[in-house]
C-alpha positions in Angstrom: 185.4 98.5 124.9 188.2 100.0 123.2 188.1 103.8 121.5 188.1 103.0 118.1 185.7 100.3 118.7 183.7 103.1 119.6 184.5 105.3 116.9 183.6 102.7 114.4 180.3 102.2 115.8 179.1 105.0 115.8 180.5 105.9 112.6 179.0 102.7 111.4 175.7 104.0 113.1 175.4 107.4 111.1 176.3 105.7 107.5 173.2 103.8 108.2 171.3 106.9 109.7 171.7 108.5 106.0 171.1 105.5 103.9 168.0 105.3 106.1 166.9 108.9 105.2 167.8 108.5 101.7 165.0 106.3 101.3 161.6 108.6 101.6 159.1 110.5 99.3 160.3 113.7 100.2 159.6 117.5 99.0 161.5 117.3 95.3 162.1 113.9 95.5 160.5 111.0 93.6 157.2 109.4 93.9 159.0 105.9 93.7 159.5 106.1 97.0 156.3 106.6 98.7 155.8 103.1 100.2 159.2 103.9 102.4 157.1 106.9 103.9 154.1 104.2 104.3 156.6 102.0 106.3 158.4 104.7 108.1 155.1 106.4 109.4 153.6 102.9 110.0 150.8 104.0 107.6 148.7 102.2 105.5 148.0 103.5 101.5 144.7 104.9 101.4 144.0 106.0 98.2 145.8 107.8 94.8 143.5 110.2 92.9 144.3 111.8 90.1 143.2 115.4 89.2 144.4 117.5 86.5 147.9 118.2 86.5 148.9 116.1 89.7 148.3 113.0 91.4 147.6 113.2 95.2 149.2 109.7 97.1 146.9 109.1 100.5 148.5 107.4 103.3 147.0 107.0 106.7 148.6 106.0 110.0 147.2 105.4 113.3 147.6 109.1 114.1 148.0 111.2 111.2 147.0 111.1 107.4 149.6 112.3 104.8 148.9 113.7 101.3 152.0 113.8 98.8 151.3 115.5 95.8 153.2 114.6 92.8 153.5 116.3 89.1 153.2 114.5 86.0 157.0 114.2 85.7 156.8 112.0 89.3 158.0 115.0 91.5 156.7 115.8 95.2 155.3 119.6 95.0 153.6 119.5 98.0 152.7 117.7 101.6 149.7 118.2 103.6 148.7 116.1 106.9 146.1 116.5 109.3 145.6 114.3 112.5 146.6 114.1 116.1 150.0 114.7 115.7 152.2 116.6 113.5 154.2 114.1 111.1 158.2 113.5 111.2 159.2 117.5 109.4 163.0 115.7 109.2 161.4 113.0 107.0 159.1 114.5 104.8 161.1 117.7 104.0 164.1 115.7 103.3 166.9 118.2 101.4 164.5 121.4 103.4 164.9 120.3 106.7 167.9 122.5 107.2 166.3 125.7 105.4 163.2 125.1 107.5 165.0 124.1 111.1 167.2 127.5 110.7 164.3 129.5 110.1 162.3 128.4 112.7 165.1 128.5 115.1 164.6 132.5 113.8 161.2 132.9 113.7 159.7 134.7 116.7 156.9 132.3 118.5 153.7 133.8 118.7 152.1 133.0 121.9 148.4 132.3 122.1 148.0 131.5 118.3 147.5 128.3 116.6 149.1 128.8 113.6 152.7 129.0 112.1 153.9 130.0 108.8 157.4 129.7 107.9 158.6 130.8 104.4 161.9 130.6 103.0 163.8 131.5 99.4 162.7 127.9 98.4 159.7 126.1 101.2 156.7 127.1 102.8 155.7 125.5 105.9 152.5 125.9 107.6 151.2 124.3 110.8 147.5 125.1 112.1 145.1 123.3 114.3 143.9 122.2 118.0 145.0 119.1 119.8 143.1 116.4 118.4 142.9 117.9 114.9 146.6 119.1 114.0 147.2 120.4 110.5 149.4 121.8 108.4 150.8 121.5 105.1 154.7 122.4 102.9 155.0 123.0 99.3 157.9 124.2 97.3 156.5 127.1 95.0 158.8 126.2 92.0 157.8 122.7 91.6 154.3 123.7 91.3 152.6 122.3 88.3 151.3 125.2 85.7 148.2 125.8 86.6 147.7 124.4 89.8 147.0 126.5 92.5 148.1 126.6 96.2 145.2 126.2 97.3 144.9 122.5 95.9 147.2 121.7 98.9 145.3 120.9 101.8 
């Protein structure tokens, strides 16, 4: 194989890598896209509820369930999961991936605790849990919905 046979491959490779990633329900992204996460996480849509001043979109996978939470303007404020496993961060947090990945390459680990909470100028990430039951949740504060409370994401 020649070198710029190589070259174009994998350039070819990584145009398709971002078109791919383009393509998810992530933190300040559009609901629209939700059913991309569905196939992406192999997960099946288990319910949409509605409660005042958000929607809450419900899929399950084999391993983990994932709650988007979406404002009335059809914005994702929030993500919460619980399950076996931890979900695809890269996916989910879409344009926060590189504000969380740097500050968890900073952020001191805390041996012997079960819990992790990252916080940056614009995310908060927090992971919790025991094998079997992993948890966590990531929420952007300003997106946040007027009266709707932190809390709500869990």
């Amino acid at each position: 194989m020649k070198r710029g046979q190589v070259i174009s491959g994998f350039m070819m490779f990584f145009v398709a890598l971002g078109y791919s990633q383009g393509a998810h329900a992530v933190l300040g992204g559009s609901a629209d896209t939700i059913a991309a996460d569905r196939a992406s996480l192999q997960a099946v849509h288990r319910a949409t509820t509605s409660h005042k001043g958000y929607t809450v979109e419900e899929i399950v996978s084999d391993a983990t369930t994932v709650r988007e939470y979406v404002s009335p303007s059809g914005v994702v404020f929030g993500i919460a999961w619980n399950g076996y496993v931890h979900p695809d961060l890269t996916q989910l947090l879409g344009a926060y991936w590189g504000e969380y990945s740097a500050a968890r390459q900073k952020a001191v680990r805390k041996y012997g605790t079960n819990s992790q909470k990252l916080s940056t100028n614009s995310i908060v990430v927090e992971k919790w849990g025991h094998m079997r039951n992993l948890q966590g949740r990531a929420y952007v504060p300003s997106l946040i919905p007027a009266g709707v409370g932190i809390s709500e994401i869990k």
